[in-house]
VMD Tcl script that draws the C-alpha trace (Angstrom):
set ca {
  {79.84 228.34 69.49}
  {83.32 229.70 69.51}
  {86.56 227.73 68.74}
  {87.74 226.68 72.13}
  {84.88 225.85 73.14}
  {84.08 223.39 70.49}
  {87.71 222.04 71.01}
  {86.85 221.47 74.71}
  {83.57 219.65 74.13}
  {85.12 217.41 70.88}
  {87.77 216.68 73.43}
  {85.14 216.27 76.60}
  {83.09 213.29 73.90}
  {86.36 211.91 73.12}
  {86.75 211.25 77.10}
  {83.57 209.57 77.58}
  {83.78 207.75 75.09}
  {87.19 206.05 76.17}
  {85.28 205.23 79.33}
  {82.15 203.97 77.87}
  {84.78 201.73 76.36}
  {86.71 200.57 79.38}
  {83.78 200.06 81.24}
  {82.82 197.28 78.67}
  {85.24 195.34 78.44}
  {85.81 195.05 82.55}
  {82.28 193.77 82.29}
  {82.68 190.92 80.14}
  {85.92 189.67 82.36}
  {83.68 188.91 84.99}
  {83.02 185.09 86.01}
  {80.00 183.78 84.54}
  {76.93 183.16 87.98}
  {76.79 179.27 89.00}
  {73.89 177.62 86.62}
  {72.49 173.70 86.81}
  {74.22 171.82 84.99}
  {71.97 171.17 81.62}
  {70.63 167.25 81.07}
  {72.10 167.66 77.48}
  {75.56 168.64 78.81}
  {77.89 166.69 77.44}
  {79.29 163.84 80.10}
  {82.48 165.27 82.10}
  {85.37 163.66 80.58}
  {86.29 160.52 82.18}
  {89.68 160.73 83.74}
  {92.37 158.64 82.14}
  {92.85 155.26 82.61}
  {95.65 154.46 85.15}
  {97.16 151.51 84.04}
  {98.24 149.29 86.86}
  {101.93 148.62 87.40}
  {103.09 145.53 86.54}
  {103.78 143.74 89.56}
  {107.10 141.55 89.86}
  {106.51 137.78 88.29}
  {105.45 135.41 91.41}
  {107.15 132.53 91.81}
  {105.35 129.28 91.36}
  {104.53 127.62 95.13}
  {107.21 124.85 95.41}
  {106.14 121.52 96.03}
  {106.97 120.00 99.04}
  {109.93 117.65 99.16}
  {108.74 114.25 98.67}
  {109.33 111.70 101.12}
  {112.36 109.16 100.59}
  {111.23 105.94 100.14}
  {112.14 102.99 102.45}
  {115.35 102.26 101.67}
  {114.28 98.23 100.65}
  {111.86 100.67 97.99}
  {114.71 102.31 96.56}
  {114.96 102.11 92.49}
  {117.47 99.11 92.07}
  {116.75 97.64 95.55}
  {113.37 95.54 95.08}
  {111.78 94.58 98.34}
  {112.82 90.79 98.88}
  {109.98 88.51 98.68}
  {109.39 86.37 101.98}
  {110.14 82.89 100.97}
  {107.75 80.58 101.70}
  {107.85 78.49 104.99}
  {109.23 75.73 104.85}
  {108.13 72.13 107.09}
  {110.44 71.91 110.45}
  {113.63 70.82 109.62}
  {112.88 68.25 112.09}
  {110.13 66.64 109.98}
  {112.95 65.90 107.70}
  {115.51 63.94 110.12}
  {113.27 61.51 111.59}
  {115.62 60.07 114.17}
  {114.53 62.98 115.87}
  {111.51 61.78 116.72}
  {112.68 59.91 119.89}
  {111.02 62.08 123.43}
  {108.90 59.95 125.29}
  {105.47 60.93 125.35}
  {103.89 61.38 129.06}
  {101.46 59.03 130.31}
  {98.45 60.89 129.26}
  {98.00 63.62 127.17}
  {95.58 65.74 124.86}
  {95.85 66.83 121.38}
  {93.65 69.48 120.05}
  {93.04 69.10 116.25}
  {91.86 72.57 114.54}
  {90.19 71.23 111.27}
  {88.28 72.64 108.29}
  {85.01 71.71 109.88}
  {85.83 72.51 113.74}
  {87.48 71.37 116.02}
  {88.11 68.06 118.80}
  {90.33 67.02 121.01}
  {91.58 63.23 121.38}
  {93.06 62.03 124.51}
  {95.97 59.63 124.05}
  {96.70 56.85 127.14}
  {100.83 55.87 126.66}
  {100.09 52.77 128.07}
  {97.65 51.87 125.51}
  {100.33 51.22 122.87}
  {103.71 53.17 123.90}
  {105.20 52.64 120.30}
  {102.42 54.08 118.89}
  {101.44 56.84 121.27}
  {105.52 57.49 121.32}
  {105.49 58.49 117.69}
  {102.19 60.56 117.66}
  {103.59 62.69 120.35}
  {106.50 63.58 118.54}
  {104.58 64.13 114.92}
  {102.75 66.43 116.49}
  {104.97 68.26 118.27}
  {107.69 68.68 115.31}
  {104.11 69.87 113.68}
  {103.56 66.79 111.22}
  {100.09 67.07 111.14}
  {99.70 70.36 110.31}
  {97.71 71.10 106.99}
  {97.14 67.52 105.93}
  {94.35 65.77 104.74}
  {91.49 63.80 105.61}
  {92.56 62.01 102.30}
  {90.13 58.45 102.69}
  {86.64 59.05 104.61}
  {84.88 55.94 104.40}
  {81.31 56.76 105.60}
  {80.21 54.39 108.79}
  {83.90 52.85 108.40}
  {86.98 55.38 109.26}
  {88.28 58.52 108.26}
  {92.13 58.38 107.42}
  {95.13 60.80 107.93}
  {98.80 61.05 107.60}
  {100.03 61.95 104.10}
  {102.27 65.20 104.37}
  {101.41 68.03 102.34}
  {105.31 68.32 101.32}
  {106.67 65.48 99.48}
  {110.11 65.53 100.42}
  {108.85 65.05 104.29}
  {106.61 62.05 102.57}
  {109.89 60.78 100.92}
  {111.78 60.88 104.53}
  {108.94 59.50 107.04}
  {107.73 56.21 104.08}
  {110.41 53.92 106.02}
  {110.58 55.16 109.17}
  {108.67 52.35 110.35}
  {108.17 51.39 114.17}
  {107.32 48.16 115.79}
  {104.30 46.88 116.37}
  {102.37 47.35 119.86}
  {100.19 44.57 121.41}
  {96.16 45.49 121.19}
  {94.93 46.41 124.29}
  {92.07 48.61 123.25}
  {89.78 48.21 120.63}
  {88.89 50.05 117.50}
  {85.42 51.29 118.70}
  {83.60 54.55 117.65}
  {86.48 57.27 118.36}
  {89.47 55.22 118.88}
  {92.40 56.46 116.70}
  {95.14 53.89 115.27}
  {98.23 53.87 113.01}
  {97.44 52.37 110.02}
  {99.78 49.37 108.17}
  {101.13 48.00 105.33}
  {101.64 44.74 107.52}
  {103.71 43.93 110.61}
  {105.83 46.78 111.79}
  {105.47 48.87 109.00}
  {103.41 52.33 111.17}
  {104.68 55.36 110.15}
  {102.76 58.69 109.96}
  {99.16 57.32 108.99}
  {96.33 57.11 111.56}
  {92.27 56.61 111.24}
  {89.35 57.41 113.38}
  {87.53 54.64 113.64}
  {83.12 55.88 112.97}
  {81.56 52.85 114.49}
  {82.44 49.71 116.04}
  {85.22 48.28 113.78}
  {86.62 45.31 116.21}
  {87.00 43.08 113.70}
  {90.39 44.93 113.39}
  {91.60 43.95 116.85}
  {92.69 40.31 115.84}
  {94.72 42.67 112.59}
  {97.27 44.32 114.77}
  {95.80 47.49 115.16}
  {95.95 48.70 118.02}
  {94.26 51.58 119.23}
  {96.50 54.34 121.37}
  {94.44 57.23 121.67}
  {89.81 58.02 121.74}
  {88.29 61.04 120.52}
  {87.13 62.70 123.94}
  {85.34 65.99 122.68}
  {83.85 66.67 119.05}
  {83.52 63.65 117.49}
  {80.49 64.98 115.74}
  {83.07 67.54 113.83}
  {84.52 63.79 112.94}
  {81.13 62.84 111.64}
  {81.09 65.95 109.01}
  {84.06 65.27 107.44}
  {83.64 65.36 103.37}
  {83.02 61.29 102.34}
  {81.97 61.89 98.89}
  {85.22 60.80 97.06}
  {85.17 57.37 98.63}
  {87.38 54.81 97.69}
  {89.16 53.04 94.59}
  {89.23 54.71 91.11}
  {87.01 58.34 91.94}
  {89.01 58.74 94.96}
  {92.51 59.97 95.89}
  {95.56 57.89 94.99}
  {98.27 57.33 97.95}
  {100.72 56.84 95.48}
  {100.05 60.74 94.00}
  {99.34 62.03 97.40}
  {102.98 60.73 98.30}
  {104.80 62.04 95.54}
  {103.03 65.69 94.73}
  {101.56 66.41 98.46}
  {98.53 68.83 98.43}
  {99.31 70.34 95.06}
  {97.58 67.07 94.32}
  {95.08 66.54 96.99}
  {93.51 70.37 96.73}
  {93.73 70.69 92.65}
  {92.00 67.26 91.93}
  {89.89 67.14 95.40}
  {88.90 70.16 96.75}
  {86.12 69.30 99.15}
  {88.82 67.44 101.24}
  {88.98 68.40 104.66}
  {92.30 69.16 106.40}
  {93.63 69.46 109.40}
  {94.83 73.30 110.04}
  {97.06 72.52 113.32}
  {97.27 69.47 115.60}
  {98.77 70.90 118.99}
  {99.71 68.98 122.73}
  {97.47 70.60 124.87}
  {97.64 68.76 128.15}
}
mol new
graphics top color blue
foreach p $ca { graphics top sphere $p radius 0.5 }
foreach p [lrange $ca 0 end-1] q [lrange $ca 1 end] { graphics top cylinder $p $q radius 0.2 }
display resetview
């Protein structure tokens, strides 16, 4: 071969070779075809955590406004105890006890064993029936005792439960009436210390007890309806040393009477009404 013409073919090789070259490498900048993605593949990165913002502090719910107290509840302001009733400021002036009563009337006593209702007849005994009326409408006979039952004799009545009424009513005495009832089963009579000496003190007579008539006692007023709630009232104290003392039942009132004899009866309210 002559001289240029090997020049031309080293240089025609060199030429092809340069391409073989290019064409190479545009190959392997070619994206890869889309393949399954393998089971040992590692696990996709997870994406980072977002951490949440912080939100602003809440306030705390406020509690509702509590309620202001009664004003009588106020710290420093106790609530004033009631005092305790006291009797009728009547029951302690006696010379109040002057209305006349009407000619016939009805008194309904509520006891601790029922009730009954006595009728009184003025012209009976006017002294007498005079000064029931009034006792029981000034409210003497309110809480008091059946103090003295004397079974198939009397039951007896007419010690206040307060002994400073006791200590004002003891000599307010009233004369004496003439007898013109007797003291049969129901009839209702001041009691006495003698002539002229009735004050607050009355018994129900149980049976026929008119051996008393010729005594001065004189009946004013009958038990009309529930004399068989008179039958039931306690007797088992009696009389004499087991049973209640005047004297005591004077001076300490039902303090007395309810702490040392507590199965007395009493009467709750004794009220006019007729």
């Amino acid at each position: 071969m002559s001289r240029p013409n090997c020049i031309a073919a080293f240089i025609l090789v060199g030429l092809l070779v340069i391409q073989a070259a290019c064409s190479g490498s545009r190959e392997g900048q070619q994206a890869p075809p889309p393949a399954e993605q393998s089971k040992t593949a590692p696990p996709p990165e997870a994406p980072p955590e977002v951490k949440p913002t912080p939100s602003a502090p809440e306030a705390a719910p406020s509690e509702p406004a509590e309620k202001a107290p009664p004003k009588e509840l106020l710290p420093g302001k106790a609530t004033p105890k009631p005092k305790p009733a006291g009797p009728n400021p009547a029951l302690l002036n006696p010379s109040l006890a002057k209305e006349k009563a009407p000619a016939q009337f009805r008194v309904k006593f509520e006891t601790t064993k029922g009730a009954f209702v006595a009728q009184v007849t003025r012209a009976s005994a006017p002294l007498g029936a005079d000064r029931f009326y009034n006792l029981v409408k000034m409210g003497y006979y309110n809480d008091v005792a059946f103090f003295r039952v004397i079974d198939g004799f009397m039951a007896q009545f007419g010690i206040h439960g307060d002994p400073k009424v006791n200590e004002k009513w003891k000599s307010a005495v009233i004369n004496d009436d003439s007898t013109r009832e007797s003291n049969v089963r129901g009839a209702i009579t001041f009691a006495t210390r003698g002539p002229n000496t009735r004050t607050t003190q009355l018994f129900i007579n149980f049976g026929d007890n008119s051996q008393l008539d010729s005594q001065g006692f004189a009946p004013f007023a009958k038990v009309v309806e529930g004399m068989t709630v008179v039958d039931q009232l306690y007797k088992g104290y009696g009389e004499g040393a087991g049973g209640p003392r005047q004297d005591l039942a004077q001076s300490q009132g039902n303090s007395y009477l309810r702490a040392q004899f507590p199965k007395l009866d009493f009467i709750k309210r004794a009220s006019v009404v007729k």
